[in-house]
C-alpha positions as CSV (number, residue, x, y, z in Angstrom):
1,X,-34.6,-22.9,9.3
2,X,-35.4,-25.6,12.0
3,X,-35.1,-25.9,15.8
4,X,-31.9,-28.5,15.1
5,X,-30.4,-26.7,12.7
6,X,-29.9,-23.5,14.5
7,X,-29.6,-24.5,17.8
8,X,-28.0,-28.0,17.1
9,X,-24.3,-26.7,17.7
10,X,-25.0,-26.2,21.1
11,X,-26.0,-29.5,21.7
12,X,-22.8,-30.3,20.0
13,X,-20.6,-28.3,22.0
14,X,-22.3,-29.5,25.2
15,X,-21.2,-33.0,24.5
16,X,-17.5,-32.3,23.6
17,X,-17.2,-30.3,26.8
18,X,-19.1,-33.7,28.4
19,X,-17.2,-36.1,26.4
20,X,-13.5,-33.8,27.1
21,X,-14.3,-32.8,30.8
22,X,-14.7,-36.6,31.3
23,X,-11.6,-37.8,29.7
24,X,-9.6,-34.7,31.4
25,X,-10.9,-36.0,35.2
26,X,-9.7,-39.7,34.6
27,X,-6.5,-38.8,32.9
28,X,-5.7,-36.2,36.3
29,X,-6.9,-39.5,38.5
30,X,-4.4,-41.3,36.4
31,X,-2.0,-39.2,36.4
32,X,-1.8,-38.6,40.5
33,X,-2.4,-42.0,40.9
34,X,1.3,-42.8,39.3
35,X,2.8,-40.1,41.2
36,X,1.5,-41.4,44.5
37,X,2.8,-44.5,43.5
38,X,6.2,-43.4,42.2
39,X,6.4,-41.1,45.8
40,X,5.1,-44.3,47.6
41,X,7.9,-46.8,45.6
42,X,10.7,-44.3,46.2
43,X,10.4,-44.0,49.8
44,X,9.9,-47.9,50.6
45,X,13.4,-48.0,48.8
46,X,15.3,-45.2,50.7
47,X,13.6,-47.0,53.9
48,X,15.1,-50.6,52.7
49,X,18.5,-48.8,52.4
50,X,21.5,-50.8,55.0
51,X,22.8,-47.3,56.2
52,X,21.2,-43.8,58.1
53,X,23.1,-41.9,55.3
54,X,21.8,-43.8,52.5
55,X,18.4,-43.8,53.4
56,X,18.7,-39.8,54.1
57,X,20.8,-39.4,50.6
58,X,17.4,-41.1,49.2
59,X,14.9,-39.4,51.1
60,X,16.4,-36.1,50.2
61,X,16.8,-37.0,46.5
62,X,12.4,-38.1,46.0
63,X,10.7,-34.9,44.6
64,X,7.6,-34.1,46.6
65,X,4.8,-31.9,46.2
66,X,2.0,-30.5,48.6
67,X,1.6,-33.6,51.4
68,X,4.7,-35.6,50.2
69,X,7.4,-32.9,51.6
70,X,6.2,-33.1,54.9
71,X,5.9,-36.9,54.8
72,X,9.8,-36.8,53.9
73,X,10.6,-34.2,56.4
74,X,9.2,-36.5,59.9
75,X,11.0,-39.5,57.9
76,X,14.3,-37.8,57.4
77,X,13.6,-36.1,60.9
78,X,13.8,-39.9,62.2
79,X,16.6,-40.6,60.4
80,X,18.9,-37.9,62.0
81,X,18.2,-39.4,65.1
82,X,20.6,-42.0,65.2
83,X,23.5,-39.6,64.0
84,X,22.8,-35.9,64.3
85,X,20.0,-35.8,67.4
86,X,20.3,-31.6,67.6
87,X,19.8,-31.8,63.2
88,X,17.0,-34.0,64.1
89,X,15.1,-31.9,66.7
90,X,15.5,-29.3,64.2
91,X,13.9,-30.8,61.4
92,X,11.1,-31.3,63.8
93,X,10.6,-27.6,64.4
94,X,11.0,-26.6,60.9
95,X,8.3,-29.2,60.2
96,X,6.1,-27.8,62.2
97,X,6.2,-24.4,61.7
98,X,6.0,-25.3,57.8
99,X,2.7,-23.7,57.4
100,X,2.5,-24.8,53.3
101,X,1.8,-28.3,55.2
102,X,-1.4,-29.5,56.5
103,X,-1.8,-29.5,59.9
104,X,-1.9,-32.7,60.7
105,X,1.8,-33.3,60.0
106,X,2.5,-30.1,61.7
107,X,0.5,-31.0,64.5
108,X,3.0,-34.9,64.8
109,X,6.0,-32.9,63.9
110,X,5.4,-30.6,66.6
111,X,4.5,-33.9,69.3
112,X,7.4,-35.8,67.9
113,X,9.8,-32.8,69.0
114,X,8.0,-32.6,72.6
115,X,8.2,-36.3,73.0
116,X,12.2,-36.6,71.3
117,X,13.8,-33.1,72.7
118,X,12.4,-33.7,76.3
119,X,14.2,-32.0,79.0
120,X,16.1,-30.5,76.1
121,X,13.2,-27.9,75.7
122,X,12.6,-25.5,77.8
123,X,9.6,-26.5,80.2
124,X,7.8,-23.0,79.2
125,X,8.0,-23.7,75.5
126,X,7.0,-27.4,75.9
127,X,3.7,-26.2,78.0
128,X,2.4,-24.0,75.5
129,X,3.1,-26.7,72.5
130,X,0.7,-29.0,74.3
131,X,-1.7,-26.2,75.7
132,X,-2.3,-26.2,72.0
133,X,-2.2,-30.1,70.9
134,X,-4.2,-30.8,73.9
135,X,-7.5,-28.3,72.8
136,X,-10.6,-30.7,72.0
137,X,-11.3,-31.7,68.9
138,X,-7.2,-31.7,67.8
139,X,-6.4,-35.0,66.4
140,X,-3.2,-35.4,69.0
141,X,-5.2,-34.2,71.6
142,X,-5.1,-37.6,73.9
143,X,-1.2,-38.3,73.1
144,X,-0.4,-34.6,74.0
145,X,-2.6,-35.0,77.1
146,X,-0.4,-38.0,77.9
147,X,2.8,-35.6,77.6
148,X,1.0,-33.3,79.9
149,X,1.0,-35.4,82.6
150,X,4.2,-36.7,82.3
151,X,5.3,-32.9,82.2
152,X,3.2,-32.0,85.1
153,X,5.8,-35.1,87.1
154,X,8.6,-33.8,86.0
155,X,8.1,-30.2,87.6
156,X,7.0,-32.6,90.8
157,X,3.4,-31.5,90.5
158,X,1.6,-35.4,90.6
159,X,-1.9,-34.4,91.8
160,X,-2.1,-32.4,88.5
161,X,-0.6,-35.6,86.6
162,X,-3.4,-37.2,88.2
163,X,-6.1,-35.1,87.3
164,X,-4.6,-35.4,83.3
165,X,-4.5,-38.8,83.6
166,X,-7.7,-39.8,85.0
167,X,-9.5,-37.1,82.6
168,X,-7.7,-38.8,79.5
169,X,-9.3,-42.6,80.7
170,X,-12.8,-40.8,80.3
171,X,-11.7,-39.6,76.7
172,X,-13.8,-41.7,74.3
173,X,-10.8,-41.6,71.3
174,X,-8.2,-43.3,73.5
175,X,-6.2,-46.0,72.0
176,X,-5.9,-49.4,74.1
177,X,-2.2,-48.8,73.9
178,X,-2.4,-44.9,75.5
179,X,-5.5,-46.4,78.1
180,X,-2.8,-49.2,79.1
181,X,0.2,-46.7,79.7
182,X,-2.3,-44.4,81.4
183,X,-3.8,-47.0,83.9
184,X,-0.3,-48.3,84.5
185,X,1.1,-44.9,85.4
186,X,-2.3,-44.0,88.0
187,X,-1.4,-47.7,89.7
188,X,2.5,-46.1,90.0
189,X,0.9,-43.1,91.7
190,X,-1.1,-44.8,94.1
191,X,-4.3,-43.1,92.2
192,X,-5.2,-46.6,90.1
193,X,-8.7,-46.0,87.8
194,X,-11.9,-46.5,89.4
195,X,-10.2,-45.7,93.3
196,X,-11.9,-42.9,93.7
């Protein structure tokens, strides 16, 4: 018996698990490529809607996997906000101690809250939120430094808002936007960049 006839069935199977492995990977591209699309056609819908309860009927009606639900839960989040502000500061929190989402739309969820709820939270709670956004490397880090400041103003501490401040200019992953506000605020405390 030859070398190809005894061993040519391997060879065989090799290439049907080639040949099916193949197929299977585009059909799953396919496949999550239409559901990303169907997610992304629902939403841009409930978003076009005239009304805050229409828009939340259709937000709450779009079946989400993974990702998706916490991409509905800030937008439905937003929408409370023009009729039920304590519902909305609520989905914020539930957001973001949601730990089946990443961490990234925790992390917003949580900044969102901070920046929406205010005075609202306590000032305890709200320190220890950004003691954690604020931690290099964390995606939110300069935004949550921003809310540090202004934080550290509100309990009437301003050399410690000025500190924050000046140390968030020298932060190389500042938007213009955030370096703007920041500069504008040091001018407002008589500490504008480059004084010193």
């Amino acid at each position: 018996m030859s070398y190809a006839r005894r061993y040519g069935w391997i060879l065989a199977l090799g290439v049907v698990l080639i040949v099916g492995g193949a197929a299977w990977n585009e059909w799953r591209k396919a496949s999550e490529r239409a559901s990303a699309e169907a997610f992304g056609t629902a939403v841009l819908t409930a978003l076009e809607q005239e009304s805050p309860a229409a828009r939340m009927r259709l937000l709450s009606e779009i079946e989400t996997s993974g990702a998706q639900t916490g991409i509905i839960q800030l937008l439905s989040a937003g929408e409370l906000f023009e009729t039920d502000r304590r519902g909305a500061l609520g989905a914020l929190q539930a957001a973001s101690e949601d730990v089946s989402l990443p961490d990234a739309y925790r992390q917003l969820a949580m900044l969102k809250r901070i920046i929406a709820g205010g005075a609202e939270i306590p000032v305890a709670e709200r320190e220890a939120l950004l003691a954690d956004l604020s931690q290099p490397g964390q995606p939110l880090r300069p935004m949550a430094l921003e809310q540090r400041a202004l934080l550290a103003l509100e309990q009437g501490e301003e050399q410690t808002a000025i500190e924050i401040l000046t140390d968030l200019l020298e932060q190389s992953d500042v938007t213009s936007g955030l370096r703007q506000r920041v500069s504008q605020l040091l001018v407002a405390l008589g500490s504008p960049p480059g004084a010193g």
